[in-house]
C-alpha positions in Angstrom: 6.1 39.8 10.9 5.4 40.3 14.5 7.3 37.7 17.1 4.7 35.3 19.1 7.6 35.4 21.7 7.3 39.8 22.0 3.5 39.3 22.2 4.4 37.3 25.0 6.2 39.4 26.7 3.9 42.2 26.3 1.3 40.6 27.1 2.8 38.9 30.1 4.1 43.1 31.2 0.2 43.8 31.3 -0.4 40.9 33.7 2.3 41.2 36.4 2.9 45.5 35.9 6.5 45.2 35.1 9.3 43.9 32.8 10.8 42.0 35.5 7.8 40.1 36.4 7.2 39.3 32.4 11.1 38.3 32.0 10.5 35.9 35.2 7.4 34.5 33.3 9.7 34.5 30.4 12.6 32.7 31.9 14.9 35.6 30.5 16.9 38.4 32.5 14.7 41.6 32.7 17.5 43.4 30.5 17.0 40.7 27.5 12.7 41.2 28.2 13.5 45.1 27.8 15.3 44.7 24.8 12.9 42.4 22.7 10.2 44.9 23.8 12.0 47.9 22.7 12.5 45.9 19.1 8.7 44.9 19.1 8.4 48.7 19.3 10.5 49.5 17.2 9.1 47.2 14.2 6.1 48.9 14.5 7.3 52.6 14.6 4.8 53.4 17.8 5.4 53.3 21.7 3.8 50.6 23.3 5.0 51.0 27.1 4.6 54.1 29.5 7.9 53.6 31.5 8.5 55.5 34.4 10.6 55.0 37.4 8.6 52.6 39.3 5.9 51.3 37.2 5.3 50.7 33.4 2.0 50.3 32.0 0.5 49.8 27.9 -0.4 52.6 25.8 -3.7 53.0 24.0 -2.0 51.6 20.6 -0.4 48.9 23.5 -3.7 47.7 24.2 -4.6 47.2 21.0 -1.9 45.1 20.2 -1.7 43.2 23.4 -5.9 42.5 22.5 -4.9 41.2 19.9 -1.8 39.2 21.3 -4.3 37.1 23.2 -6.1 35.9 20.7 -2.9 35.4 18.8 -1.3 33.5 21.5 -4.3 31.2 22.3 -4.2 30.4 18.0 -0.6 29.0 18.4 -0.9 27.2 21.7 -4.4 25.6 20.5 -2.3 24.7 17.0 0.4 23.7 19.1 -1.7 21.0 21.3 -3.3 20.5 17.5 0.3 19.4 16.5 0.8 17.2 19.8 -2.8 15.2 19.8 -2.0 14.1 15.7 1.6 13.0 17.3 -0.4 11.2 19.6 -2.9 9.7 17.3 -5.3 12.0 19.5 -6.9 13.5 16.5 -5.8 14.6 12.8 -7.5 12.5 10.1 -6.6 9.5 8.5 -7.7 9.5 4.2 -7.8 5.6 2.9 -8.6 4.4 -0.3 -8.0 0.5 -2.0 -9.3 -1.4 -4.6 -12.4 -3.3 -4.6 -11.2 -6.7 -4.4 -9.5 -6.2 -1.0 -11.5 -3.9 0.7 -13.8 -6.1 2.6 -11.0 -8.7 3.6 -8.1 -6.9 4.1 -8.8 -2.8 4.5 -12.3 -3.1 6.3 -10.6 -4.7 9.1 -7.6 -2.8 9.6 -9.5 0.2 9.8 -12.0 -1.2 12.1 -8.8 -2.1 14.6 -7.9 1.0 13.2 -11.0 3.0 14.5 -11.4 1.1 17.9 -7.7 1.9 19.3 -7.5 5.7 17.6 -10.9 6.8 17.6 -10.1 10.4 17.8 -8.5 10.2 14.2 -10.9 11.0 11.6 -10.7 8.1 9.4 -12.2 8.3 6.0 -12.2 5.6 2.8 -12.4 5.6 -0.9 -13.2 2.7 -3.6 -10.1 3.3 -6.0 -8.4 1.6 -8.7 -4.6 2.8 -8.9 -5.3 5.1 -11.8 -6.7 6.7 -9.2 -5.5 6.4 -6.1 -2.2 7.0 -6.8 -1.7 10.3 -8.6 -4.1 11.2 -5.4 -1.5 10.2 -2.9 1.0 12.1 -4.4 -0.9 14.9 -4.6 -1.8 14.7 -1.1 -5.3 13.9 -1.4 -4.9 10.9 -0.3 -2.2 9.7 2.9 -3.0 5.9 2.2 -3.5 3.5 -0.4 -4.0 -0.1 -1.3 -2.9 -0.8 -4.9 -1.8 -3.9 -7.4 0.4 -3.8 -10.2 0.7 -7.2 -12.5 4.3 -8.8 -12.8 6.4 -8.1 -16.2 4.1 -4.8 -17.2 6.0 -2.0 -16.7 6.0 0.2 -13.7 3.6 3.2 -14.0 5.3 6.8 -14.1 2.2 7.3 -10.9 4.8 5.6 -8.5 7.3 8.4 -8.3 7.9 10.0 -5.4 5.9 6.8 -3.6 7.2 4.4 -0.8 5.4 1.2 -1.5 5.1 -2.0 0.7 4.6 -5.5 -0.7 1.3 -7.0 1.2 0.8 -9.9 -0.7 1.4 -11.3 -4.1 -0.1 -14.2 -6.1 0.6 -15.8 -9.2 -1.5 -14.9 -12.3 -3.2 -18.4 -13.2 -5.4 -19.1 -16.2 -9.4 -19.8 -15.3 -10.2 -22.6 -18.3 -13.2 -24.8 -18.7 -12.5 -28.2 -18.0 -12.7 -29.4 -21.8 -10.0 -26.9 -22.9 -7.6 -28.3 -19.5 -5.5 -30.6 -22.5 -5.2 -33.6 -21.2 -5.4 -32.4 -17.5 -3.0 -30.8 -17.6 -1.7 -28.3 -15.1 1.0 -26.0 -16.5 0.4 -24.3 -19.9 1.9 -21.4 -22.0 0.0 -17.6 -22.7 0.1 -18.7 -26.3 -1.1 -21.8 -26.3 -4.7 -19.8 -25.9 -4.0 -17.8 -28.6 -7.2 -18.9 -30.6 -9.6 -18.7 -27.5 -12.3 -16.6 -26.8 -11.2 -14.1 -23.3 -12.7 -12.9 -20.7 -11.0 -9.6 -19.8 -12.1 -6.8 -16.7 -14.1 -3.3 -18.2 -10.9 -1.0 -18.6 -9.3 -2.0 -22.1 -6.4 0.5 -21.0 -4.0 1.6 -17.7 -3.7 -0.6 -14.9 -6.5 -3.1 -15.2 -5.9 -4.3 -18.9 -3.0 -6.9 -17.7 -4.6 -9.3 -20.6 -4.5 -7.4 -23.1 -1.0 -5.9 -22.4 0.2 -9.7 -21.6 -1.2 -11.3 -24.8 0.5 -8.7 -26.9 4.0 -9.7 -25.2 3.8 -12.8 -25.9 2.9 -12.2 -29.6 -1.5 -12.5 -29.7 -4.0 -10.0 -30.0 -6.9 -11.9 -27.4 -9.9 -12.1 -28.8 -12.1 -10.7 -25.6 -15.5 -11.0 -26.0 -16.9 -11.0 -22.4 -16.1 -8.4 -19.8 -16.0 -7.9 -16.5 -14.4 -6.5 -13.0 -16.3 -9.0 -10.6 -14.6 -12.2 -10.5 -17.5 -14.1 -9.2 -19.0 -13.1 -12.5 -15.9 -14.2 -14.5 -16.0 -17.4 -13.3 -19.3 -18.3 -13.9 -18.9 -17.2 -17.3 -15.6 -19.5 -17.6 -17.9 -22.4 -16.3 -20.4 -21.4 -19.0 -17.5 -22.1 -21.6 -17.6 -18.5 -22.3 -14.2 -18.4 -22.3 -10.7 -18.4 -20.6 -9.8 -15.8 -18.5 -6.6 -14.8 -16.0 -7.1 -14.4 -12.6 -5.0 -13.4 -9.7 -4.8 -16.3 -6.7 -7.2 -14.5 -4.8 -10.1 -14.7 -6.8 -9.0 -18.5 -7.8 -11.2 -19.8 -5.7 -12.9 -23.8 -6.2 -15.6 -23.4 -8.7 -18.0 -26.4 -10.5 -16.8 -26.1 -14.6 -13.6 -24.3 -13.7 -10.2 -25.3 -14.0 -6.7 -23.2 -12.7 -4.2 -23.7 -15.0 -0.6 -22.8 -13.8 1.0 -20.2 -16.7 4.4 -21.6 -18.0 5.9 -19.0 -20.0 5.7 -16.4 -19.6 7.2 -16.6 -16.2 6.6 -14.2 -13.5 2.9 -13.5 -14.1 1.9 -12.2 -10.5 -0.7 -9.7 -8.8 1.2 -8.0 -6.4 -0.5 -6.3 -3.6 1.0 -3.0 -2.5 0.7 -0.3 0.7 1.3 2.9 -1.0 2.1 6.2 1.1 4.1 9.0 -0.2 8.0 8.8 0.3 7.9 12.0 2.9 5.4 11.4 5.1 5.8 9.8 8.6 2.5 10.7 10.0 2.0 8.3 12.8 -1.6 7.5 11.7 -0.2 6.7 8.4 2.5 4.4 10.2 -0.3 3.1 12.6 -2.2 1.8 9.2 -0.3 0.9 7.5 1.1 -1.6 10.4 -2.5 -2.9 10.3 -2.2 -3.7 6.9 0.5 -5.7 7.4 -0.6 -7.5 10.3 -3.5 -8.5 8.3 -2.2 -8.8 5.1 -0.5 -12.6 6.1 -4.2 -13.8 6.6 -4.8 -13.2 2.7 -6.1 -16.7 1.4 -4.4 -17.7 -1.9 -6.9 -18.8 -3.7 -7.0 -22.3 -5.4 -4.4 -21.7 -7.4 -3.0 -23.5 -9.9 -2.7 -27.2 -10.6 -6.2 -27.2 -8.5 -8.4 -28.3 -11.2 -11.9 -27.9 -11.1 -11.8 -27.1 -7.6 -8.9 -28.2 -6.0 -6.9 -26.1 -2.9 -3.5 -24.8 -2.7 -1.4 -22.8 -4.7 -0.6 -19.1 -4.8 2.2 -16.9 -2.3 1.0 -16.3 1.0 1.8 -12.9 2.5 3.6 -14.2 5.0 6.4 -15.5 3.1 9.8 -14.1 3.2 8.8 -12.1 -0.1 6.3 -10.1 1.3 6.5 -7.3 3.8 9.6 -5.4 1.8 10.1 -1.9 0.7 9.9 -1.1 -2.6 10.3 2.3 -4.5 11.9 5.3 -3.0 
């Protein structure tokens, strides 16, 4: 392969008529200029230079080459200053992709901050559940995503090779009409639902079947009847005695006919929020992101959480808490 640093020189002979002017240009001796040009020449099995005593000047098959060493040369420097602006968040591009239920209130505005301070980084977004987006930042087809995993299901085999970031994590809470709130209760146990009728989101498999997969632990097959990935629509269905349904802090919100019931055992029922980038990459868009992420992520609402009856306030982990904001994974 032909050295960008002989074209140089070549080229740089052409411009000023001698060696000693292109070593000068060169910041090199004109001894060490003479000897990569005699190499260059000698790679390529042809004379390049006409060197008499006092001048030196291309051959035909020099020309060519140092033609062609312009065009070369501008390449690297223009991929060079390519290199520098992505540094510089002066350009590159920027791939994003979350799930639904955060994109409006937590991705939408990062990467409008996002957009206003670094407009020269093309900055594109994808709706996508982790199934999704994260075999596609692994593969590089993504540099950015915001994912969930549910607490005490096991992590997916998706997450290798992935640095993760928690944003935000709430508790998983139960979504029960008033009549089946025993007593007013607000703690309960998984189980003591076994013989209800569930609510439960489309997928019946991966990442989004956290009933299902949660039931089964705790020794029930739910019996899910309605379905749904909206949670506004869940919950009007729970206020329709439809059912009972789990729901994540953020979508717990104060609803007429709905009660939050606080999940006993099992313990550690969360929705955990996470930043997900690949382990090796350090592209300062990606860090510039992902910083907006977290700056936004502590203005997460937690929902109503439970022990808020039918429509109470409180309850849920705010992002801002000392468990958010750590690493996680590689």
């Amino acid at each position: 392969m032909l050295s960008a640093r002989r074209l140089s020189l070549l080229r740089d002979v052409a411009r000023t008529g001698s060696i000693a002017g292109a070593a000068q240009r060169a910041g090199c001796t004109p001894s060490a200029a003479s000897q990569q040009l005699a190499a260059l020449e000698q790679d390529l099995g042809v004379a390049l230079l006409e060197r008499t005593p006092r001048s030196v000047r291309p051959t035909e098959a020099g020309r060519v080459l140092i033609e062609h060493a312009h065009r070369v040369l501008a390449a690297l420097d223009a991929a060079e200053a390519a290199v520098h602006a992505v540094s510089g968040l002066r350009g590159g591009r920027l791939r994003v992709a979350s799930f639904p239920s955060v994109a409006a209130d937590l991705v939408l505005p990062a990467m409008t901050a996002f957009r206003r301070r670094y407009g020269d980084v093309r900055l594109t977004f994808t709706e996508a559940e982790p199934e999704d987006s994260l075999p596609a930042v692994a593969s590089g087809d993504l540099d950015l995503a915001v994912t969930h995993r549910y607490g005490r299901l096991p992590r997916p085999d998706a997450d290798a090779g992935l640095r993760q970031l928690l944003l935000h994590r709430d508790r998983m809470v139960l979504a029960v009409p008033p009549h089946l709130q025993r007593s007013g209760r607000t703690r309960a146990r998984l189980r003591d639902f076994a013989g209800a009728t569930w609510l439960g989101s489309l997928a019946e498999t991966g990442f989004q079947a956290a009933t299902e997969l949660l039931c089964r632990a705790e020794g029930f097959e739910p019996d899910i009847a309605y379905r749904s990935d909206r949670y506004e629509l869940v919950l009007r269905m729970v206020a329709a005695d439809l059912g009972v349904a789990l729901v994540p802090g953020l979508a717990a919100v104060p609803h007429p006919g709905v009660a939050f019931v606080e999940v006993s055992e099992p313990g550690g029922l969360t929705h955990d929020i996470h930043l997900t980038t690949r382990a090796a990459d350090t592209s300062p868009a990606v860090e510039a992101m992902a910083a907006l992420l977290v700056e936004r992520s502590v203005t997460l609402p937690a929902g109503a959480g439970a022990g808020a009856g039918a429509g109470g306030g409180g309850g849920g982990v705010r992002a801002g808490d000392p468990a958010q904001g750590r690493p996680l994974g590689p």
